[in-house]
N, CA, C and O atoms as CSV, one atom per row, in Angstrom:
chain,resi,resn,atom,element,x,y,z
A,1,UNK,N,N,-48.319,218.689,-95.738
A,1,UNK,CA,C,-48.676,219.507,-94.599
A,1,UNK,C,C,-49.065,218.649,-93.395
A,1,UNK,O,O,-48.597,218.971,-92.303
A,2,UNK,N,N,-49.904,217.552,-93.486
A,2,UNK,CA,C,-49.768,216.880,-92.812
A,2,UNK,C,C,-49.251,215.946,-91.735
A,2,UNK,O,O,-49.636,215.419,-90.691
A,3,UNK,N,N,-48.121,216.010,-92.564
A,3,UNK,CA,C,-47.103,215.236,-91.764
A,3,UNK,C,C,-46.250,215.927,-91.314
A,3,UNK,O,O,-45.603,215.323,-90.458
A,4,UNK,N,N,-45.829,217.241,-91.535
A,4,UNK,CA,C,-45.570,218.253,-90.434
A,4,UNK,C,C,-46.100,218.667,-89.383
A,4,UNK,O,O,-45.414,219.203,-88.513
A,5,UNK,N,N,-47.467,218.494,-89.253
A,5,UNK,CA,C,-48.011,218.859,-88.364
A,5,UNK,C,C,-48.674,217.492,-87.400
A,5,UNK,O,O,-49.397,217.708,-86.427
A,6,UNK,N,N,-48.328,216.202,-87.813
A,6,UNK,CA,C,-47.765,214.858,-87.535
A,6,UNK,C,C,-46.691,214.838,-86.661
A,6,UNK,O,O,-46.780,214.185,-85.622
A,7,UNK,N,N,-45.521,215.565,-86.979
A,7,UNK,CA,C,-44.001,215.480,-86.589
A,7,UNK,C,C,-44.280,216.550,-85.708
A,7,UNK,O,O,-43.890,216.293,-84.569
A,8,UNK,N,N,-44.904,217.842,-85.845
A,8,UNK,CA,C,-44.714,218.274,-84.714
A,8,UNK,C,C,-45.534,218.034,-83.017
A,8,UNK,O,O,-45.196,218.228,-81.849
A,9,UNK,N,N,-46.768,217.504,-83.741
A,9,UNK,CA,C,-47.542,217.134,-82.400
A,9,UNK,C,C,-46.456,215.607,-81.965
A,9,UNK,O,O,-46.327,215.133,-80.836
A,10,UNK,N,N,-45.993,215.252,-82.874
A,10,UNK,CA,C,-45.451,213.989,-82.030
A,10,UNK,C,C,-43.772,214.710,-80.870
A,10,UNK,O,O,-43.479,214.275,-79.756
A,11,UNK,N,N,-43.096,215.705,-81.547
A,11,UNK,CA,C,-42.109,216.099,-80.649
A,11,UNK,C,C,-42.245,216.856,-79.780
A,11,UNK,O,O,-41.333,217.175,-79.017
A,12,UNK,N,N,-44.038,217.525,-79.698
A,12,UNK,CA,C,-44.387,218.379,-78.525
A,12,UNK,C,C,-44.816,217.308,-77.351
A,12,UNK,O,O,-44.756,217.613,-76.160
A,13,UNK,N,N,-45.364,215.699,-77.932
A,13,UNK,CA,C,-45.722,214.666,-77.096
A,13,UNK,C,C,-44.216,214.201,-76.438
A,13,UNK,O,O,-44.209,214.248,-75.207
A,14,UNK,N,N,-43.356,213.904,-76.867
A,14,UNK,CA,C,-42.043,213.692,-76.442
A,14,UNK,C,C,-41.800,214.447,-75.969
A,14,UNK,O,O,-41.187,214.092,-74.962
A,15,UNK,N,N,-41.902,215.643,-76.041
A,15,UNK,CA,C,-40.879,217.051,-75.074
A,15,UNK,C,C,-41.786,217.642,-73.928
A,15,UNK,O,O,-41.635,218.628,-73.206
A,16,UNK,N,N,-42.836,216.639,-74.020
A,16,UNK,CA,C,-43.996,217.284,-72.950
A,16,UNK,C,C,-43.499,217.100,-71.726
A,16,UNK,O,O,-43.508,218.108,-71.019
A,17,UNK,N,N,-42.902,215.740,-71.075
A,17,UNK,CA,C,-42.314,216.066,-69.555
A,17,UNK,C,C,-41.209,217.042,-69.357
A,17,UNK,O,O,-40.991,217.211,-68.158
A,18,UNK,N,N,-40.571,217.623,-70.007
A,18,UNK,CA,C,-39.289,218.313,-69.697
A,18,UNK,C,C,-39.886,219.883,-69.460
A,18,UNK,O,O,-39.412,220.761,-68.739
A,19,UNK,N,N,-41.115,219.927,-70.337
A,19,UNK,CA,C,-41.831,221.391,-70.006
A,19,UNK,C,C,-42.815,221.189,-68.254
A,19,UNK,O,O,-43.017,222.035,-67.382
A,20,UNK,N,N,-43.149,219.991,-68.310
A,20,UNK,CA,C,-44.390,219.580,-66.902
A,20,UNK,C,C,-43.246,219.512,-65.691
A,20,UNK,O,O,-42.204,218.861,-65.621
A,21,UNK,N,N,-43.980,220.625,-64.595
A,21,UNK,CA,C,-43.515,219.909,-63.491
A,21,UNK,C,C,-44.650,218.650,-62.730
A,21,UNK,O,O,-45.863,218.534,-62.560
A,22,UNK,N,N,-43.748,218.079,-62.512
A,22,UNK,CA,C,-44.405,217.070,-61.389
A,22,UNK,C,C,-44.184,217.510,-60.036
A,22,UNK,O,O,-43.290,218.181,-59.521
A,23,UNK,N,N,-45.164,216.993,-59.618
A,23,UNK,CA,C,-45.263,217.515,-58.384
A,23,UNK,C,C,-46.050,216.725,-57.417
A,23,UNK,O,O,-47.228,217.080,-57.450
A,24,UNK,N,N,-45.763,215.535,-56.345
A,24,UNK,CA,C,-45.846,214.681,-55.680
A,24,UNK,C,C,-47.252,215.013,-55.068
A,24,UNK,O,O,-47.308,216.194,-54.724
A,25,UNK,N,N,-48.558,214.210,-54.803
A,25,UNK,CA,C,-49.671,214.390,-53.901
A,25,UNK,C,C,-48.825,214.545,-52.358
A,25,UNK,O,O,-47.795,214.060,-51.890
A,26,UNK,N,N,-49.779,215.411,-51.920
A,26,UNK,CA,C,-49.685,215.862,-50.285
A,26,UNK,C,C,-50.079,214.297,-49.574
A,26,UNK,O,O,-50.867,213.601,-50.215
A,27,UNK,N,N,-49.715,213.939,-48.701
A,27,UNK,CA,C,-50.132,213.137,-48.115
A,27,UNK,C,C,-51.707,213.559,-47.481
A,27,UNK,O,O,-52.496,212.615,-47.415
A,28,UNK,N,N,-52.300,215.176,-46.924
A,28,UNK,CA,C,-53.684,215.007,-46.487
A,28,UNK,C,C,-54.217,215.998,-47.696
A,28,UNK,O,O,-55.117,216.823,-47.534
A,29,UNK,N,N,-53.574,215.799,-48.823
A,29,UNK,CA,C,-54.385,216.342,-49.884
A,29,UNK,C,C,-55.829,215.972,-50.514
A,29,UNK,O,O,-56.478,216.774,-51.185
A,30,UNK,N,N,-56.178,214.879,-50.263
A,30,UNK,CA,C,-57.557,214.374,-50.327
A,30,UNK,C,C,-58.118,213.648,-49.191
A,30,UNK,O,O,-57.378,213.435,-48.230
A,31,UNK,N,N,-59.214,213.279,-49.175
A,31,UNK,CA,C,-59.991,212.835,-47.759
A,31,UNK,C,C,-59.617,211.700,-47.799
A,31,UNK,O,O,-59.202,211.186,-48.837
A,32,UNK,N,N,-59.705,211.001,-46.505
A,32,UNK,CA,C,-59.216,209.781,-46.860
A,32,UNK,C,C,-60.807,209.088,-46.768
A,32,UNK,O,O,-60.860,208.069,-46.079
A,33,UNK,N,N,-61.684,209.400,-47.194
A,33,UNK,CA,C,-63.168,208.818,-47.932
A,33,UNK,C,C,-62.835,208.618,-49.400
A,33,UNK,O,O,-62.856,207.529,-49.973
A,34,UNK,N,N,-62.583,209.572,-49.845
A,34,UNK,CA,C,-61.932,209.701,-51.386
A,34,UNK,C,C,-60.891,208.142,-51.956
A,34,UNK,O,O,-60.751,207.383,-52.916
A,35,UNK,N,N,-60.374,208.411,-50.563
A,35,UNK,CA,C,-58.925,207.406,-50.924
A,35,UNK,C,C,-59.379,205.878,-51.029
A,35,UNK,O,O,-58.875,204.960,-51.676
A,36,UNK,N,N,-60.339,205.896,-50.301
A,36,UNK,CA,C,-60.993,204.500,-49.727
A,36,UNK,C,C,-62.175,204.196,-50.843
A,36,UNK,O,O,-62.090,203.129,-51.452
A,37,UNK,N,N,-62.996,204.862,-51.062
A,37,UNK,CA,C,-63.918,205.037,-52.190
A,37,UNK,C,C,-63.044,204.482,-53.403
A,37,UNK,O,O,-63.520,203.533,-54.025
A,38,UNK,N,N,-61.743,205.018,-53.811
A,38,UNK,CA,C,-60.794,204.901,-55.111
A,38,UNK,C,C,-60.335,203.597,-55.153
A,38,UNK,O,O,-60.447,202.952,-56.195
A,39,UNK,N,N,-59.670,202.966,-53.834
A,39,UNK,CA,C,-59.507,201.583,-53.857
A,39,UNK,C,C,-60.565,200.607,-54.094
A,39,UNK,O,O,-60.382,199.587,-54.759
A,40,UNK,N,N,-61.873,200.981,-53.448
A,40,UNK,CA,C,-63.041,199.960,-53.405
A,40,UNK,C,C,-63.015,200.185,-55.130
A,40,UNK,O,O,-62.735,199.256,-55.887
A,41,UNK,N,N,-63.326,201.456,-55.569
A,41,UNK,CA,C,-63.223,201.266,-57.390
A,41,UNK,C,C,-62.316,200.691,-58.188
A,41,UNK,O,O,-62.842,200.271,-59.218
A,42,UNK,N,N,-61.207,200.510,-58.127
A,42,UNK,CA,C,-60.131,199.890,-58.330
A,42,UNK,C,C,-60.403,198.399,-58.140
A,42,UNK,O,O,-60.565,197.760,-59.180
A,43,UNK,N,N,-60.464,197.874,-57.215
A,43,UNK,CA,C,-60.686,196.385,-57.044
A,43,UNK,C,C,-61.964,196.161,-57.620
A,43,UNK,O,O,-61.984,195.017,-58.073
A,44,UNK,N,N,-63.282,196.886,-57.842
A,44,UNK,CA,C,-64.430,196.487,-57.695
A,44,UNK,C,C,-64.633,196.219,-59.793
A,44,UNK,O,O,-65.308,195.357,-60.357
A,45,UNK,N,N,-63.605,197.528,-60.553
A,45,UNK,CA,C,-63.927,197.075,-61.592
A,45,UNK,C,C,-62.541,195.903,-62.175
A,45,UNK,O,O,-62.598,195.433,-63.311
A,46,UNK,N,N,-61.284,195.534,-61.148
A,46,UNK,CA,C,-60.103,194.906,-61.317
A,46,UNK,C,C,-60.754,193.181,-61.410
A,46,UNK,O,O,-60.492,192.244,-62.164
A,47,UNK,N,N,-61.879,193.374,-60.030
A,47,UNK,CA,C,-62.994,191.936,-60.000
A,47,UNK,C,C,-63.573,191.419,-61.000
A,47,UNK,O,O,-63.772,190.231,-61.258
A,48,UNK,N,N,-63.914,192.599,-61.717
A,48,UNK,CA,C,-64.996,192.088,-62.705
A,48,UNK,C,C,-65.016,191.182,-63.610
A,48,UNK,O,O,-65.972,190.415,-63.727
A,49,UNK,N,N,-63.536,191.130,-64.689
A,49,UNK,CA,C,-63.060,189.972,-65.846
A,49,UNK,C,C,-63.399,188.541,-64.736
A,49,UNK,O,O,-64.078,187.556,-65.027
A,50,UNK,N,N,-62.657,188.830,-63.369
A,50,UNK,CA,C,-62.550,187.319,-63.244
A,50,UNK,C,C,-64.386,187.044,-62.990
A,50,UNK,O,O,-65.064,186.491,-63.855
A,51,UNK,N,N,-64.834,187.427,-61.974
A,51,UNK,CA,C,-66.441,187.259,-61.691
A,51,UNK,C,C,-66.994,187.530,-62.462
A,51,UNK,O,O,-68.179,187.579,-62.134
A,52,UNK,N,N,-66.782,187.841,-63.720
A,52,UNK,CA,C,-67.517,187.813,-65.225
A,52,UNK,C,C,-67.272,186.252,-65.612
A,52,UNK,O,O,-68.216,185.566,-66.003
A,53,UNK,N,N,-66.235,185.835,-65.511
A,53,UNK,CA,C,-65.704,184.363,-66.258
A,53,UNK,C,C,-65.738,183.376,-65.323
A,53,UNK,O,O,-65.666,182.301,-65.918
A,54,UNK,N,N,-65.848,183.145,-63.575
A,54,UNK,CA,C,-66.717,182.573,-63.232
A,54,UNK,C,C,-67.732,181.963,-62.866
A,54,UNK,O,O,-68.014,180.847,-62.429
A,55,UNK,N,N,-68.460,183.311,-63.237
A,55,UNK,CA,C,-70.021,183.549,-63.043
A,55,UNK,C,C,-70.818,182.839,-64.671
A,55,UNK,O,O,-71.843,182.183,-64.853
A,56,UNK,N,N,-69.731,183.379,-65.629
A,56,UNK,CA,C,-70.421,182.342,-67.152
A,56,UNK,C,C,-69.675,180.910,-66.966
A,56,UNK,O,O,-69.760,180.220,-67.982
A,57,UNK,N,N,-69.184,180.498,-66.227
A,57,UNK,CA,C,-68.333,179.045,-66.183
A,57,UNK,C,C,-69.516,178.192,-65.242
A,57,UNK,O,O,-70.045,177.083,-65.316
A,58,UNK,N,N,-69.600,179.312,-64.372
A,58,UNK,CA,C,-70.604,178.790,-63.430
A,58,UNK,C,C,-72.232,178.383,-64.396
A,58,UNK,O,O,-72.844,177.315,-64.408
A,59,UNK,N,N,-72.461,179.300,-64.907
A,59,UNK,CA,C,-73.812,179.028,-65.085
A,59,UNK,C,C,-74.046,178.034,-66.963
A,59,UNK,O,O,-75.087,177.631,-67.483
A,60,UNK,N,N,-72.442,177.954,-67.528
A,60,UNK,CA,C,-72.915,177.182,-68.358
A,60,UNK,C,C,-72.560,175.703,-67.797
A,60,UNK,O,O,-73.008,174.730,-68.405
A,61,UNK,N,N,-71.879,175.553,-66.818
A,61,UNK,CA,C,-71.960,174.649,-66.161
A,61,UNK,C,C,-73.099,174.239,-65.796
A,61,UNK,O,O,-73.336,173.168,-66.354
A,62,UNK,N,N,-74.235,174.693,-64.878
A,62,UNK,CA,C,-75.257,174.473,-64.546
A,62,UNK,C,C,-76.535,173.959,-65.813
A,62,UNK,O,O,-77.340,173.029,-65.847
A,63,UNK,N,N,-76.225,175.031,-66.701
A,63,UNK,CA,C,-77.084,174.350,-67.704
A,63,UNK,C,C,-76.679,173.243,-68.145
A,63,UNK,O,O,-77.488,172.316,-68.157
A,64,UNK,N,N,-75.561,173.063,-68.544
A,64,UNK,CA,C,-74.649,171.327,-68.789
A,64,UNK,C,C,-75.743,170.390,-67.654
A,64,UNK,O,O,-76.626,169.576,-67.926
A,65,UNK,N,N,-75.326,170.822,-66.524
A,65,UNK,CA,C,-76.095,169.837,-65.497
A,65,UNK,C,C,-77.614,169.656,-65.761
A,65,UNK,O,O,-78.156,168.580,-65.508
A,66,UNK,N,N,-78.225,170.599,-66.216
A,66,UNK,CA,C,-79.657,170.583,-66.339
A,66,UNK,C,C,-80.617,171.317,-65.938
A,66,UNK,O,O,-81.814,171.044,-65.850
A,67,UNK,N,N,-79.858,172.608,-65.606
A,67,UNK,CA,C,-80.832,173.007,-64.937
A,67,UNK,C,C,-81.483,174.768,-65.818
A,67,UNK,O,O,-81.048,175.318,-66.830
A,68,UNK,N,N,-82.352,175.087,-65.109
A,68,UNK,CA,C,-83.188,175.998,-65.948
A,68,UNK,C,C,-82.493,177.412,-66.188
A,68,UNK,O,O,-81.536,177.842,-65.545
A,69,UNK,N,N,-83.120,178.024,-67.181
A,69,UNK,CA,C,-82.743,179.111,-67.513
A,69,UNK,C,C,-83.290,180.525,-66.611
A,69,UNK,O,O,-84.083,180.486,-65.671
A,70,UNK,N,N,-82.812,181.423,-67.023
A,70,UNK,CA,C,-83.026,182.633,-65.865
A,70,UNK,C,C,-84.617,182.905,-66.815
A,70,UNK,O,O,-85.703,182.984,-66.241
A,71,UNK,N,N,-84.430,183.029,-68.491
A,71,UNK,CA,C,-85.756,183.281,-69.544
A,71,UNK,C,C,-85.305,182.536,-70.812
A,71,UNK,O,O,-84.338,181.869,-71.179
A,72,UNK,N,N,-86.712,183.064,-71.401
A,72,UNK,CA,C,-86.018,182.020,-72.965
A,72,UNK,C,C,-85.282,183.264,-73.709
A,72,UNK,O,O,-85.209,183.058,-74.921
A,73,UNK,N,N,-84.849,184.214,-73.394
A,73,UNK,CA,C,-84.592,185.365,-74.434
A,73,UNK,C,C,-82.950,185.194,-73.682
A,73,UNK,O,O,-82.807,185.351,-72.469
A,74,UNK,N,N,-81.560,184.791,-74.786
A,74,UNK,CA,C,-80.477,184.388,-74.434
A,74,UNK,C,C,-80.075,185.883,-73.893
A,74,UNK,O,O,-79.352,185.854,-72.898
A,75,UNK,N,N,-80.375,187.005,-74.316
A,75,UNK,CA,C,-79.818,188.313,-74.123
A,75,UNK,C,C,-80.350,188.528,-72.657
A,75,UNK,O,O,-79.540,188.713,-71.749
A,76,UNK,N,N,-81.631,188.508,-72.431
A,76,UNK,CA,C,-81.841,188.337,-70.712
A,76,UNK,C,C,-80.951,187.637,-69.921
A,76,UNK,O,O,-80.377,188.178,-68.976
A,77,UNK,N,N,-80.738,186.140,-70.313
A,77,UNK,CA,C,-79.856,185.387,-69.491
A,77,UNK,C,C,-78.053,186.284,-69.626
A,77,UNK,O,O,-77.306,186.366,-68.651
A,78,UNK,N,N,-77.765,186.739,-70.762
A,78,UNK,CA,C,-76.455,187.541,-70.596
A,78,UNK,C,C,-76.420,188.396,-69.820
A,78,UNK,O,O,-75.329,188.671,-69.320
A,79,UNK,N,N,-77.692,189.185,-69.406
A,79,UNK,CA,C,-77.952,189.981,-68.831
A,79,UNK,C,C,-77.667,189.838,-67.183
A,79,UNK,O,O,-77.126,190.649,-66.432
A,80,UNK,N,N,-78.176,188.631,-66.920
A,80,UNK,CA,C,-78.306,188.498,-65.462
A,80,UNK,C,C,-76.997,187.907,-65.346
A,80,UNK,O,O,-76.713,187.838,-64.150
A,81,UNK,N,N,-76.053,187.438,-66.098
A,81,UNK,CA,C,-74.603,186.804,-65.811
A,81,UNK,C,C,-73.940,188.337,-65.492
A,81,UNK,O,O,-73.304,188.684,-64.496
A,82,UNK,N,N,-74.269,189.032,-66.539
A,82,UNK,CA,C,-73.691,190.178,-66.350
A,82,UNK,C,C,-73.710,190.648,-64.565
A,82,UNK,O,O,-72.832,190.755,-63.709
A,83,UNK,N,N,-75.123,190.833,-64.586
A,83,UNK,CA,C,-75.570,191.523,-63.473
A,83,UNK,C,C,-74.752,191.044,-61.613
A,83,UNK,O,O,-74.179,191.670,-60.721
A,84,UNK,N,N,-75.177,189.609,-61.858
A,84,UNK,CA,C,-74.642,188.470,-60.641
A,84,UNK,C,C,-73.088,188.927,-60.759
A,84,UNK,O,O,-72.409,189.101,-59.746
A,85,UNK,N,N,-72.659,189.078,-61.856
A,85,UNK,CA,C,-70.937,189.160,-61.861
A,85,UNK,C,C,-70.390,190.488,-60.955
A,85,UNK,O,O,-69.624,190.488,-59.992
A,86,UNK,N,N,-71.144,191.731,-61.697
A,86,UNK,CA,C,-71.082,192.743,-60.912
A,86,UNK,C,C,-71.430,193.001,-59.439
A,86,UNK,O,O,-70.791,193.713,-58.665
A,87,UNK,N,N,-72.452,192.365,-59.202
A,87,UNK,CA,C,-72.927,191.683,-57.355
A,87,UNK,C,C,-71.431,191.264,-57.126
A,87,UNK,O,O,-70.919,191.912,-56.214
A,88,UNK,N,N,-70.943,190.726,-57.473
A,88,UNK,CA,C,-70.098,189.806,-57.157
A,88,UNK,C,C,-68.844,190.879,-56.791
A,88,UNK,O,O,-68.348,190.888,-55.664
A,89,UNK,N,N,-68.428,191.698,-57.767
A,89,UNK,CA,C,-67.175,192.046,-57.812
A,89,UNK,C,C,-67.617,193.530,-56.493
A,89,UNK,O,O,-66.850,193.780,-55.564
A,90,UNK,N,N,-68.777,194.212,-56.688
A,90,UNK,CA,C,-69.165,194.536,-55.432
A,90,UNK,C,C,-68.654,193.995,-54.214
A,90,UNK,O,O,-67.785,194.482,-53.490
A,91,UNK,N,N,-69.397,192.759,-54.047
A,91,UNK,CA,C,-69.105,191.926,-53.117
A,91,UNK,C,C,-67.515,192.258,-52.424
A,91,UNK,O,O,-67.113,192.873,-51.436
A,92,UNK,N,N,-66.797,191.370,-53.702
A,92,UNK,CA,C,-65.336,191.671,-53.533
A,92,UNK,C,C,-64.534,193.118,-52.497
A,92,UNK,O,O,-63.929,193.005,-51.431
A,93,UNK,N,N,-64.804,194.308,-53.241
A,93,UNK,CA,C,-64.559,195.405,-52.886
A,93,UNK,C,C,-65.033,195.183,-51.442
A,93,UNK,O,O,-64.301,194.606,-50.639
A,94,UNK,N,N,-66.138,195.593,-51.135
A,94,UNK,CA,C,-66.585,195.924,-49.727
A,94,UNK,C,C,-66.477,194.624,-48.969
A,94,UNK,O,O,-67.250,194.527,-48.016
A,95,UNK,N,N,-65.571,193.478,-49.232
A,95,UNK,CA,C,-65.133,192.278,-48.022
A,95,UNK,C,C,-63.708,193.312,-48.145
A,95,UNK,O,O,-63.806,194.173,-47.271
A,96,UNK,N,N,-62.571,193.468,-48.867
A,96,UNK,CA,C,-61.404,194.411,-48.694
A,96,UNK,C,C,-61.632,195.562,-47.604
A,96,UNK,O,O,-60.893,195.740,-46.637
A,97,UNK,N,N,-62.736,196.291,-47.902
A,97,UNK,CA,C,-62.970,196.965,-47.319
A,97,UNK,C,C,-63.008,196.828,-45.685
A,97,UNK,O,O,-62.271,197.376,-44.866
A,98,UNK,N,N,-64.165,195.868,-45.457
A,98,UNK,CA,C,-64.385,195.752,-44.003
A,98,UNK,C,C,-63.133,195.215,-43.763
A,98,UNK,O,O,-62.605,195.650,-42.739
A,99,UNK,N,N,-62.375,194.246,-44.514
A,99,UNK,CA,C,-61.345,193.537,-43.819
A,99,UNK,C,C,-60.274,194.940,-43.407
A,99,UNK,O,O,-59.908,195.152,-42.251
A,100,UNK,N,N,-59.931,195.694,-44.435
A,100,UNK,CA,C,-58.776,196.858,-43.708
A,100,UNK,C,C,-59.782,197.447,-42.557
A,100,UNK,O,O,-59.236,197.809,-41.515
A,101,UNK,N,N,-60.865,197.544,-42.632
A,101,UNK,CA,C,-61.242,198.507,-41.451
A,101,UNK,C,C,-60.795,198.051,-39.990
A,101,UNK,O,O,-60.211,198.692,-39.116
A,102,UNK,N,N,-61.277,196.682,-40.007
A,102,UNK,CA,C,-60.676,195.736,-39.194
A,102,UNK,C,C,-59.625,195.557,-38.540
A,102,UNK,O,O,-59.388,195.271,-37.366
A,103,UNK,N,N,-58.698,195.867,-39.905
A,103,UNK,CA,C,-57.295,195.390,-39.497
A,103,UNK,C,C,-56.352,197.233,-38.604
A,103,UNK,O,O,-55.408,197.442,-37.842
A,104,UNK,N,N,-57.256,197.981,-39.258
A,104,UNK,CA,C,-56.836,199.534,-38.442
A,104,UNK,C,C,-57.524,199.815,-37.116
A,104,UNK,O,O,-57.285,200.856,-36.505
């Protein structure tokens, strides 16, 4: 029984576009706050892997060099890599940002 009802959710998943229309966004179908908001989200969590992996390159670097810790509790210090990374990819987003504002 199972696997009938396996086979059929899988040929209703396959036959699902031929039943869907598509149907193209309006060009002033959303605000363009919305639109701008969606890109800054887009880049801001697209930032994050890399300013996650420079931000720990960065700071085990620094300890290599010698220098101090954020606390002695390692989960605090993950914490604030975390945190600085996300500053960061923030960052990112809203320089895109001002830069298109700029450029319009």
């Amino acid at each position: 029984m199972k696997r009938y009802i396996a086979l059929l959710l899988l040929v209703l998943l396959v036959l699902q576009p031929v039943f869907a229309d598509y149907v193209p966004y309006a060009p002033d179908e959303f605000p363009q706050w919305s639109i701008k908001l969606r890109r800054a989200e887009t880049l801001a969590f697209g930032a994050l892997p890399i300013t996650l992996g420079l931000t720990g390159l960065t700071y085990a670097t620094a300890r290599g060099l010698g220098a101090g810790t954020f606390s002695d509790d390692p989960f605090t210090d993950s914490l604030a890599v975390i945190g600085i990374a996300g500053a960061l990819a923030i960052v990112v987003a809203l320089a895109d940002y001002i830069i298109g504002e700029m450029q319009d």
